[in-house]
C-alpha positions in Angstrom: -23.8 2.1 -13.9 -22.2 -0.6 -12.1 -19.1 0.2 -9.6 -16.8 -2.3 -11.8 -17.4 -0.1 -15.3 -16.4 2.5 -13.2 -13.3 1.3 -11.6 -12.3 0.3 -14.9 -12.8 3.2 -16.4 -11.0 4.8 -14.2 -7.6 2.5 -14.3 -7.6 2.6 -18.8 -7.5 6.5 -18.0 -4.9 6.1 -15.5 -3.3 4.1 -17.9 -3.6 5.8 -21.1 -3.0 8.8 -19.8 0.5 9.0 -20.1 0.5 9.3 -24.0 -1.7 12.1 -23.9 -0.7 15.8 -25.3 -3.2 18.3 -23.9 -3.2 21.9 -25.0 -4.2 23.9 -22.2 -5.7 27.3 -23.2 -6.6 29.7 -20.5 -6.3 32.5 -18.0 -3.2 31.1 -15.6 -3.8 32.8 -11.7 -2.5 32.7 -8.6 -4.7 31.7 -5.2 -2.4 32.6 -2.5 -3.8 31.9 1.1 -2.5 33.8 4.2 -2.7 31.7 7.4 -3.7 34.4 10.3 -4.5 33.9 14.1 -6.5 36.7 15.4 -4.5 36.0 19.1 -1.6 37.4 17.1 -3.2 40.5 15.8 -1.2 43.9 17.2 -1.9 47.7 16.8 1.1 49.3 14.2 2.7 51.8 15.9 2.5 54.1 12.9 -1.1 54.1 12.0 -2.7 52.5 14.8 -4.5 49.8 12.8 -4.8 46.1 13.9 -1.3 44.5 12.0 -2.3 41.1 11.3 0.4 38.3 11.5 1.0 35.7 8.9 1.7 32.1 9.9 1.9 30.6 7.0 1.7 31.8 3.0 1.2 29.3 0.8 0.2 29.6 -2.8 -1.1 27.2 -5.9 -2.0 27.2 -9.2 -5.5 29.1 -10.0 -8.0 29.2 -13.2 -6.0 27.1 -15.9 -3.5 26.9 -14.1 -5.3 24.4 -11.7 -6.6 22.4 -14.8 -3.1 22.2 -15.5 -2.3 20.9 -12.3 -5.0 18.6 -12.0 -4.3 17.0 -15.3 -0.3 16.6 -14.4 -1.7 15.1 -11.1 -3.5 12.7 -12.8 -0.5 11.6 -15.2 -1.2 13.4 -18.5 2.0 12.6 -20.1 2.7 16.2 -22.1 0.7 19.6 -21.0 1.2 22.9 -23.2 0.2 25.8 -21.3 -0.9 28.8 -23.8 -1.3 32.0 -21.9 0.2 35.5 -20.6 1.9 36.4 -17.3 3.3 40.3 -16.5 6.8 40.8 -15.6 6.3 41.1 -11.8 6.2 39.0 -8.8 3.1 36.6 -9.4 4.0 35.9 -12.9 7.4 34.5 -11.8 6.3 32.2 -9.2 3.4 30.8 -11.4 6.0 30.3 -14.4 7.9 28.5 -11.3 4.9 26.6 -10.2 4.2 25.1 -13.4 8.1 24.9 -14.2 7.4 22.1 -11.6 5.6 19.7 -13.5 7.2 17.2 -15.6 4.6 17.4 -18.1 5.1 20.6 -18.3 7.8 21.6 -21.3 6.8 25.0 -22.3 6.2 28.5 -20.5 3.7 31.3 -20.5 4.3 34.0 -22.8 5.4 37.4 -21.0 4.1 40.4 -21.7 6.0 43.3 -20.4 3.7 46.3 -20.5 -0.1 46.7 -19.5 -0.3 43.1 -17.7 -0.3 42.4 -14.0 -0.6 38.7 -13.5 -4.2 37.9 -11.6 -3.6 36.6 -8.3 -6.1 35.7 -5.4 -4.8 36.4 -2.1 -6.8 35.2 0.4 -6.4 35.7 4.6 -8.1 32.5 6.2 -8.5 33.8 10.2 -8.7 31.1 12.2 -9.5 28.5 9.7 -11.9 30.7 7.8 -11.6 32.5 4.9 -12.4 36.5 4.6 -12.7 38.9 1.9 -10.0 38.5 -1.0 -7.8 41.0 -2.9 -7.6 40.2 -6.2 -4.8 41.7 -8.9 -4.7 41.6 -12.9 -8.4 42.3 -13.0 -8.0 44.9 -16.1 -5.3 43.0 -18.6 -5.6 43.1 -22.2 -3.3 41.1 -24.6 -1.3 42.9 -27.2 -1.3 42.1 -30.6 2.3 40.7 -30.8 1.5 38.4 -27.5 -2.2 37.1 -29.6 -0.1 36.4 -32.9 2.4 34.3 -31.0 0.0 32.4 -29.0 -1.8 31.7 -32.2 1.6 30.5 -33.6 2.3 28.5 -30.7 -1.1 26.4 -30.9 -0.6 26.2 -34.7 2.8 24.6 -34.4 1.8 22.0 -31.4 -1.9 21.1 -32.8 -1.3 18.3 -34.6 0.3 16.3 -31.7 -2.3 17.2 -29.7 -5.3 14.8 -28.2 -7.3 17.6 -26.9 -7.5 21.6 -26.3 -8.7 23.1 -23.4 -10.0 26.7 -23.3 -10.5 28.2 -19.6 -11.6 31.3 -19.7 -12.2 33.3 -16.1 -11.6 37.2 -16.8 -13.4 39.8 -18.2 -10.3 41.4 -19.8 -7.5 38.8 -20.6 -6.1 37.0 -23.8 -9.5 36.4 -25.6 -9.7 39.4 -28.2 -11.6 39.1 -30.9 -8.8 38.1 -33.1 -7.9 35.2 -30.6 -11.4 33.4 -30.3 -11.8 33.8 -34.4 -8.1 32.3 -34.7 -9.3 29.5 -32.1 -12.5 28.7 -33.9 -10.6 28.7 -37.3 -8.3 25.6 -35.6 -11.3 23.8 -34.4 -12.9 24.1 -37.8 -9.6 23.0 -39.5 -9.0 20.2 -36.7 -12.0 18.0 -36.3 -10.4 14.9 -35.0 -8.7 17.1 -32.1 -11.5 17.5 -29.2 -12.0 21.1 -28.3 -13.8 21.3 -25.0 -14.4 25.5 -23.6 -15.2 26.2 -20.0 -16.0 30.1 -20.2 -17.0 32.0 -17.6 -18.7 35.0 -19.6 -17.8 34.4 -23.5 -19.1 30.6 -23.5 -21.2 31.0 -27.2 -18.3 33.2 -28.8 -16.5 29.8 -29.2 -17.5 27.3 -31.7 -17.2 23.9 -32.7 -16.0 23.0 -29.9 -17.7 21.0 -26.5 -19.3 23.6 -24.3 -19.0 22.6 -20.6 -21.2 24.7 -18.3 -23.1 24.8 -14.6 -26.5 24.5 -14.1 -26.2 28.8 -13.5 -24.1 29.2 -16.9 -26.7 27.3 -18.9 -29.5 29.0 -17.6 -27.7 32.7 -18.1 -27.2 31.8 -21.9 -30.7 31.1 -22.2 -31.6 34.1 -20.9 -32.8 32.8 -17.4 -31.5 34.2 -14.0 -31.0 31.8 -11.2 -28.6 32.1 -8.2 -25.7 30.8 -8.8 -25.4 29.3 -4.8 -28.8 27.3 -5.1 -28.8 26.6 -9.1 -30.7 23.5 -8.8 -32.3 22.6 -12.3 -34.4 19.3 -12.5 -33.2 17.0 -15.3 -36.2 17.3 -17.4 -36.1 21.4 -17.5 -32.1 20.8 -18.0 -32.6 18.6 -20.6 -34.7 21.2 -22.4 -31.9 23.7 -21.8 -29.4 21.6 -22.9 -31.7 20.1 -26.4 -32.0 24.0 -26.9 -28.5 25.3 -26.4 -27.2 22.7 -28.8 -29.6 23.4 -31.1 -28.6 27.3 -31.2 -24.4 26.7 -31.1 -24.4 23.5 -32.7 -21.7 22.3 -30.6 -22.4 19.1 -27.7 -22.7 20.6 -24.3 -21.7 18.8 -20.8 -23.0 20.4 -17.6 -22.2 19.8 -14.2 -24.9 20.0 -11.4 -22.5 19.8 -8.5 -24.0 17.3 -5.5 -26.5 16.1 -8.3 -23.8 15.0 -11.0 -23.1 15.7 -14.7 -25.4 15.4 -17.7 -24.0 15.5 -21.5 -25.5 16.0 -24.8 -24.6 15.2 -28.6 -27.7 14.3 -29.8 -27.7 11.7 -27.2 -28.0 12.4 -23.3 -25.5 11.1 -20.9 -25.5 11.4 -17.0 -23.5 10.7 -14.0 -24.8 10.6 -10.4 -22.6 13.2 -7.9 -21.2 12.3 -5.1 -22.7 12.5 -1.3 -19.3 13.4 0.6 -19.5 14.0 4.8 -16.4 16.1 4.9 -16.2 20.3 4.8 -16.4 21.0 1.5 -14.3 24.1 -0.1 -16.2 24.5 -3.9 -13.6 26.4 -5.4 -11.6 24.7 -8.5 -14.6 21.9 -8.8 -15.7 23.1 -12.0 -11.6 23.0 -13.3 -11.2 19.7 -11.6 -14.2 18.2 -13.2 -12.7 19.4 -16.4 -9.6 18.1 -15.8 -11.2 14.5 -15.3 -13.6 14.3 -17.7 -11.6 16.1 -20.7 -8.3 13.3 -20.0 -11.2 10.6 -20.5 -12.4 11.3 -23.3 -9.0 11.2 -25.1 -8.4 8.1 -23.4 -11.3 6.4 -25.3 -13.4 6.6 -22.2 -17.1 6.4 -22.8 -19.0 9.8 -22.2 -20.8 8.5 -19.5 -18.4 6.7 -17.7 -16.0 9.9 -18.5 -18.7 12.2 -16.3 -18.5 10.1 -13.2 -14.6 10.1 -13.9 -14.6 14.2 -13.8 -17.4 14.0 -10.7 -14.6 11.5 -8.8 -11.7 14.2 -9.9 -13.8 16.9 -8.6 -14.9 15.4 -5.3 -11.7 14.6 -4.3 -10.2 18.3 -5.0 -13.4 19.9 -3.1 -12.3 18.0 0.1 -9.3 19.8 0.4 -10.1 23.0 2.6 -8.1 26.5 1.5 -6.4 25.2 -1.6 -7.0 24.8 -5.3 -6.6 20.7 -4.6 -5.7 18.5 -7.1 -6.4 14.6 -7.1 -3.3 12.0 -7.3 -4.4 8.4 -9.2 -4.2 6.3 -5.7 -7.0 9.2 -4.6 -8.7 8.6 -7.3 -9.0 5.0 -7.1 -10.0 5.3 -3.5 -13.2 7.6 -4.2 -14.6 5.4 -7.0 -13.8 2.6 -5.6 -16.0 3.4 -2.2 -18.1 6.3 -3.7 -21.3 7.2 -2.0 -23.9 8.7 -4.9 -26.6 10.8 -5.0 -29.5 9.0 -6.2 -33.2 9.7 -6.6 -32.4 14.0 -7.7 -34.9 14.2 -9.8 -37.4 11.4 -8.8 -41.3 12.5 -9.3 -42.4 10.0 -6.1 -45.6 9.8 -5.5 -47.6 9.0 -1.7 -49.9 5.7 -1.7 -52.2 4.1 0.4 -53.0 0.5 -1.2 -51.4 -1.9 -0.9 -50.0 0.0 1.9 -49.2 3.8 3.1 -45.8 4.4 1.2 -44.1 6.9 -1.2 -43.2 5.2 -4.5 -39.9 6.2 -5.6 -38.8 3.3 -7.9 -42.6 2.6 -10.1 -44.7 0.3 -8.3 -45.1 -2.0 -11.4 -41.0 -2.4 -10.9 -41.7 -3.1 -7.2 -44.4 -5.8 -7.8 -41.9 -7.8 -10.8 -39.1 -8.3 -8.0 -38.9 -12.2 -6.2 -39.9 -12.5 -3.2 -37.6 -12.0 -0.3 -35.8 -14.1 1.8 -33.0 -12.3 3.3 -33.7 -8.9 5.5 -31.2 -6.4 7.3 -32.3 -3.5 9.2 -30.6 -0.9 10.8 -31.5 -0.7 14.8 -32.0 2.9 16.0 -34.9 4.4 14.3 -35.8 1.8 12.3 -37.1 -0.1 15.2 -35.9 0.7 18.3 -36.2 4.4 19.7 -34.3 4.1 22.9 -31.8 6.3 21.8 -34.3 9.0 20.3 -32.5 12.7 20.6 -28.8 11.3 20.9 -28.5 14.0 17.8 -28.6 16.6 20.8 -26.5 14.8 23.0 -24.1 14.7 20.4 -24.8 18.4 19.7 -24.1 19.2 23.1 -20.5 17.0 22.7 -19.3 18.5 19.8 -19.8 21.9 21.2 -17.8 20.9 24.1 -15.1 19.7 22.0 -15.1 22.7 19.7 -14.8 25.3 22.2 -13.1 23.4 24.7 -15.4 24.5 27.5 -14.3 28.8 26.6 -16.5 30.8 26.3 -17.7 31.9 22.9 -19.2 35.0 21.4 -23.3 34.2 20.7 -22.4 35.0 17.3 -19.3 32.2 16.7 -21.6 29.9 19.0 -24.4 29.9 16.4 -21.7 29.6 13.6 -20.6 26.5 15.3 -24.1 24.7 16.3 -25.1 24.8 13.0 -22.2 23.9 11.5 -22.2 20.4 14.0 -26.0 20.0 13.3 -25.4 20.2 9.3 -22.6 17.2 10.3 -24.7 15.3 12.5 -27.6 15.2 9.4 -25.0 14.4 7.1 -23.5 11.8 9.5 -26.0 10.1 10.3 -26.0 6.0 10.4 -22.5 5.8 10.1 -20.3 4.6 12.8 -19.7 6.7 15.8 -16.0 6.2 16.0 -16.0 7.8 11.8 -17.8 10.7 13.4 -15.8 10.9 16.4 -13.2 10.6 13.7 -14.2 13.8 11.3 -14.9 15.5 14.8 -11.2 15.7 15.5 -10.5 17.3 12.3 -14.0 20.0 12.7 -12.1 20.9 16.3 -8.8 21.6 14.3 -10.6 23.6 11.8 -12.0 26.0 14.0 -8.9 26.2 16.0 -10.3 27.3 19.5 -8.9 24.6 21.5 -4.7 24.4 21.5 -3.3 21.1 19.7 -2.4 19.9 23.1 -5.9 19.2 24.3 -7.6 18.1 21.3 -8.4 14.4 21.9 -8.1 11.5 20.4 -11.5 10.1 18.6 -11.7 7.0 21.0 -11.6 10.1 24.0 -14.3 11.9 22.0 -16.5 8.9 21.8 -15.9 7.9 25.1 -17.2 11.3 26.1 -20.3 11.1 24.0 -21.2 7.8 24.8 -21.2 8.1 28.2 -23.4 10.9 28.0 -25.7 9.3 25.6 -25.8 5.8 27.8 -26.8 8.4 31.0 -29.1 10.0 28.7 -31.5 6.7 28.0 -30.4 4.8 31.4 -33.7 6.1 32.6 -35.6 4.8 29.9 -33.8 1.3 30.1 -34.5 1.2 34.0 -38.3 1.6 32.9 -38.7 -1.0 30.7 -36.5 -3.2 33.3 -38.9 -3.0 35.9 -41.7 -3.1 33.5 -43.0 0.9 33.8 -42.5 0.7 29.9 -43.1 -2.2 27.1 -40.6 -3.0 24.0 -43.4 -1.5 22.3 -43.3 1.4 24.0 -39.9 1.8 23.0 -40.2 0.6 19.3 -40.8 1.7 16.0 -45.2 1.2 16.0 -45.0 -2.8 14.3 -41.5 -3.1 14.2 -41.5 -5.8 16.8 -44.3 -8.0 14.7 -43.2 -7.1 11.7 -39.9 -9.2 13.1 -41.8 -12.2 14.1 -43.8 -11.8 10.7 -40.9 -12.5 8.3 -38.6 -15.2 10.8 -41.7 -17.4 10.6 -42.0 -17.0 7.3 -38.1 -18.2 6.7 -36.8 -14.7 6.8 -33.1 -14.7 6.8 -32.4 -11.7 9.3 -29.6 -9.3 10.4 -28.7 -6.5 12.4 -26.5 -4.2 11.7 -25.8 -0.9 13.7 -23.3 1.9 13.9 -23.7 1.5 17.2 -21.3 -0.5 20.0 -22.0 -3.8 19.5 -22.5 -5.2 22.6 -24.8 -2.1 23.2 -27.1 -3.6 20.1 -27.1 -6.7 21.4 -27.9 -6.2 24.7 -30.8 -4.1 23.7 -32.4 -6.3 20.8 -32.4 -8.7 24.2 -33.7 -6.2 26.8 -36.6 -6.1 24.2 -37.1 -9.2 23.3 -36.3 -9.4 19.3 -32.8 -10.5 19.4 -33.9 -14.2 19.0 -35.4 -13.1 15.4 -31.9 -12.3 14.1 -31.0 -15.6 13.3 -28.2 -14.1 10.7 -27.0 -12.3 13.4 -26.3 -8.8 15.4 -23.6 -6.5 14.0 -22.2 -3.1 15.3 -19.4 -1.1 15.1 -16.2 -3.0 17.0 -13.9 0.4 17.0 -12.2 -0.1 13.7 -13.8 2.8 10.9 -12.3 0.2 8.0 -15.3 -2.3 9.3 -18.6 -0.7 8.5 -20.7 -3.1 9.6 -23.6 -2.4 7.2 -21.1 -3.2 4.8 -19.7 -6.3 6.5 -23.0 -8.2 6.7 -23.9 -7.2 3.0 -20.8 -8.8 2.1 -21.3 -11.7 3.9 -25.0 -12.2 2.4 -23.8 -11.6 -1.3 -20.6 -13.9 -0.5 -22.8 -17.0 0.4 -23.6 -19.4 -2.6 -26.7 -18.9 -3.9 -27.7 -15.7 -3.1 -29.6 -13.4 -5.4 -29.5 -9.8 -4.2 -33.0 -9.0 -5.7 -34.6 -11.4 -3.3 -32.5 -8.9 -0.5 -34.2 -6.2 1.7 -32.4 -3.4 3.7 -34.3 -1.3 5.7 -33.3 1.7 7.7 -33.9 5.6 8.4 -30.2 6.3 7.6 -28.8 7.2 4.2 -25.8 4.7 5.0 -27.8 1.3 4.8 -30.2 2.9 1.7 -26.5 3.3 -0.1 -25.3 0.2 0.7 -29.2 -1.8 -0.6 -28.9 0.6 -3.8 -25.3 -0.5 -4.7 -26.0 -4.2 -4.0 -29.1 -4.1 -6.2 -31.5 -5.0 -3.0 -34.6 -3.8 -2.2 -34.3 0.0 -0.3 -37.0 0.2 2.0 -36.5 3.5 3.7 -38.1 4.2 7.5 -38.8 7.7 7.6 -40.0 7.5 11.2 -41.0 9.7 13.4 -38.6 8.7 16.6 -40.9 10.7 19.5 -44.5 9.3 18.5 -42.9 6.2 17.3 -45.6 6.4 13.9 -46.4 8.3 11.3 -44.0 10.1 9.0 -40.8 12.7 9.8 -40.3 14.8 7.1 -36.9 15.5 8.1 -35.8 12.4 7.1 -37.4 13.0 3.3 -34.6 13.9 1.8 -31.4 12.0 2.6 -33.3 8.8 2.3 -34.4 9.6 -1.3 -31.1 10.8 -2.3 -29.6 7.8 -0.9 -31.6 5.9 -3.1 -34.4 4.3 -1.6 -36.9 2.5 -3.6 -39.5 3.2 -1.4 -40.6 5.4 2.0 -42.7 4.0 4.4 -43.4 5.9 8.2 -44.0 3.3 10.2 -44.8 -0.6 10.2 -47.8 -0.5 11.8 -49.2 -2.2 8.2 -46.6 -5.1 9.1 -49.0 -7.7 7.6 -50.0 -5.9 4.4 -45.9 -4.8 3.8 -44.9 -8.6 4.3 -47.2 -10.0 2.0 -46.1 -7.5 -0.5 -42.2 -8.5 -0.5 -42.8 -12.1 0.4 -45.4 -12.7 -2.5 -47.9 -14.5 -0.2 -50.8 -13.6 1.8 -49.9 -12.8 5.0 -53.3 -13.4 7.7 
């Protein structure tokens, strides 16, 4: 689906949203987070125990009541919250929390005996979270509190465009005589969308839309997987998701987290998710996506369009560390206008020797129907030069510095912390160095070793790291200077040829790096291609709103004349694969082996699939055989 649908979808929800009613059904918490610093911990003089300091307490809106934040957030125009709170401290400062709202008209019912409002409280040490204690674990509604929740849903039903039903606890509202009272309604109100997210009671409810996780399905089919790696591949979740329908009756929409969303009523809809470089923090995706995707559909939104709405929602809430986040419209706008997706999750690729060695991603006969091409960008490191080969552990080494600020760390927290920056660094990858020097500022402040006083600024932190990388390679430079080593010693094997292949064949070619300019160019000179780049060099000039990748695409596609099937990007980064996917160009992805310059890396397998490469190549040592095949003419 093309980024304009999607942007458009997005603004008629923004839009519409403001006439909307939304009955919000549900188990309303409490997530309170306790800021600690373990420099201010203290022995209590009474029972000799470490007393641990709080900073800072803030709290927010759990369960349904973060669906009912997300959706105020996002402009619903009337919310009606149906639920219980105890008469104790929790239950007041929720009823105050949601008091907040505009949308917000009505309160939660109280009941006074036998209910202890659930709240998480959570102590984050030093930016990361420990074990929680949890209240209102063992609640059970009384009669009088189920017949007037009943009442109130009777009375407001017929003004409403949608009902919500979050269900999180074991013990809670839903007695039997409140889920048969809730089906009744649904039965009775057809034109009224219900849509249930239930955490353990999900087929009790019916006639409504069932929204699930990959792990959910899979449980209510009577299959175990673990709900921290519940990868399904969209063939077997189809299945699931042909066979739970069939057994409830009901449509079902399930979210796969980094994969996307999927939906099915008879038909099946899906929605790639989101690749996002920042710390994630998981907890409220599932309401958030809710939230998104439920205010679509009432908007008129197409389902499909509606499940990349509730993926945006969601991966703009999961980006906010140590909070149940919600996701404001100008947010919203700003992920789906410059969303980076997940593509290729459940490709079947396939390796190939003839017409050259590759791994077929998009089908070969799709390849072969394409024009032939007459305008090229590559990336520059890794894709064909390898003068820079092990900057990751360069940058490794940086980050570390920058983390701990030079103190001394326990082995245990110094582990933590590698392979948290290593995990970045993959993710990172082929963007511009001042954006990672940029998210390294904020990784520093997360794990809060080094005082806000020293932290530097992300020029300082790149100055630091380039001039450790440019020490780093200044011997190989000096080599191929005085001639100990050739370009194609330093090369990608038949990148250099491959060059001189498609310029005298009318190639149109760029560069574009995330590297320093003036460090590309001066390079692509030192080995001789930079005369083949006759659409020019590009690198990053300091500014993290000028992606270079993205400048020269726009430049191509802004000249008259230009189709963007007879384009070709090729790269070893997930960056430039995105940026050929979104375009519509041809995604040639270079997963090259950097230290024998030839042959294939598997570590670079999976982000260039999932960043939606058409095909993977190793090398181009087969320069002749791959130019003939995207020129569509013999190449001798």
């Amino acid at each position: 689906m093309d980024n304009r649908t999607l942007i458009a979808a997005a603004e008629r929800m923004l839009s519409a949203a403001k006439d909307k009613t939304i009955i919000l059904i549900g188990d309303f918490c409490l997530d309170v987070y306790f800021h600690i610093d373990s420099a201010d911990f203290e022995p209590s003089l009474e029972t000799g125990f470490d007393v641990r300091r709080v900073n800072t307490l803030k709290d927010s809106l759990g369960g349904a009541g973060n669906v009912c934040a997300n959706l105020c957030a996002l402009g619903a125009g009337r919310v009606i919250p149906i639920g219980v709170v105890g008469r104790d401290m929790f239950g007041y400062e929720l009823q105050r929390l949601l008091a907040s709202f505009p949308a917000v008209k009505d309160g939660l019912a109280v009941q006074k005996e036998g209910w202890t409002t659930p709240a998480y409280m959570k102590p984050i040490v030093d930016g990361r979270e420990m074990e929680r204690i949890d209240t209102g674990l063992r609640n059970r509604a009384d009669t009088a509190v189920v017949q007037k929740l009943l009442s109130d849903i009777e009375r407001t039903i017929k003004s409403a465009d949608a009902v919500i039903i979050n269900q999180q606890l074991e013990d809670s509202v839903y007695t039997p005589e409140f889920v048969c009272g809730l089906n009744r309604m649904a039965r009775e109100n057809p034109d009224v969308p219900f849509i249930v997210d239930s955490r353990t009671m999900q087929s009790a409810f019916k006639g409504m839309w069932h929204k699930l996780n990959t792990h959910e399905i899979a449980a209510e089919l009577g299959m175990e997987l673990d709900p921290m790696h519940s990868f399904l591949a969209a063939d077997d979740l189809k299945d699931m998701m042909r066979k739970y329908s069939g057994e409830t009756g009901d449509p079902v929409v399930v979210s796969r987290g980094e994969y996307g969303a999927m939906a099915y009523d008879g038909r099946f809809f899906s929605a790639e998710g989101l690749s996002l470089l920042s710390e994630l923090d998981t907890v409220g995706a599932g309401d958030s996506f809710l939230s998104g995707f439920t205010l679509s559909l009432t908007c008129g939104i197409p389902i499909g369009e509606a499940l990349h709405t509730g993926n945006s929602v969601s991966g703009v809430t999961i980006q906010k560390l140590h909070q149940t986040g919600t996701c404001s419209p100008e947010e919203l706008r700003r992920i789906v206008a410059d969303r980076d997706l997940v593509f290729n999750a459940d490709a079947k690729t396939l390796r190939i020797s003839d017409p050259f060695r590759m791994e077929v991603v998009t089908g070969l006969s799709e390849l072969e129907k394409r024009p032939a091409i007459e305008y090229a960008v590559f990336d520059h490191d890794g894709t064909i030069s390898v003068l820079r080969e092990g900057w990751e552990d360069i940058m490794e080494a940086c980050m570390m510095q920058a983390v701990t600020g030079g103190r001394p760390v326990s082995p245990d927290l110094a582990e933590k912390i590698r392979q948290g920056n290593r995990d970045f660094i993959v993710r990172s990858t082929g963007i511009q160095t001042i954006s990672q020097m940029e998210m390294l500022v904020g990784i520093v402040k997360k794990w809060g070793l080094v005082p806000e006083e020293e932290i530097l600024t992300p020029k300082e932190y790149k100055a630091v790291y380039n001039k450790a990388l440019l020490e780093f390679i200044a011997r190989r430079v000096d080599n191929v200077r005085r001639g100990l080593l050739s370009p194609g010693d330093v090369t990608v094997g038949g990148s250099i040829p491959f060059l001189k292949t498609l310029a005298e064949n009318g190639v149109k070619i760029y560069l574009a790096s995330g590297t320093d300019q003036e460090d590309v160019r001066r390079e692509a000179e030192l080995l001789g291609y930079a005369d083949y780049f006759t659409g020019g060099i590009f690198g990053s000039v300091g500014d993290v709103s000028n992606d270079p990748k993205k400048h020269v695409l726009k430049n191509i596609l802004s000249a008259a004349g230009v189709d963007p099937a007879r384009l070709a990007i090729f790269g070893d980064g997930p960056v430039e694969m995105r940026v050929a996917r979104g375009s519509g160009a041809l995604a040639v992805g270079i997963q090259s082996n950097e230290v024998r310059r030839y042959g294939w890396n598997e570590s670079k397998h999976l982000r260039l699939l999932h960043a939606g490469a058409d095909i993977l190549i190793p090398d181009l040592l087969e320069y002749k055989k791959i130019a003939s095949f995207i020129l569509k003419k013999e190449i001798l």
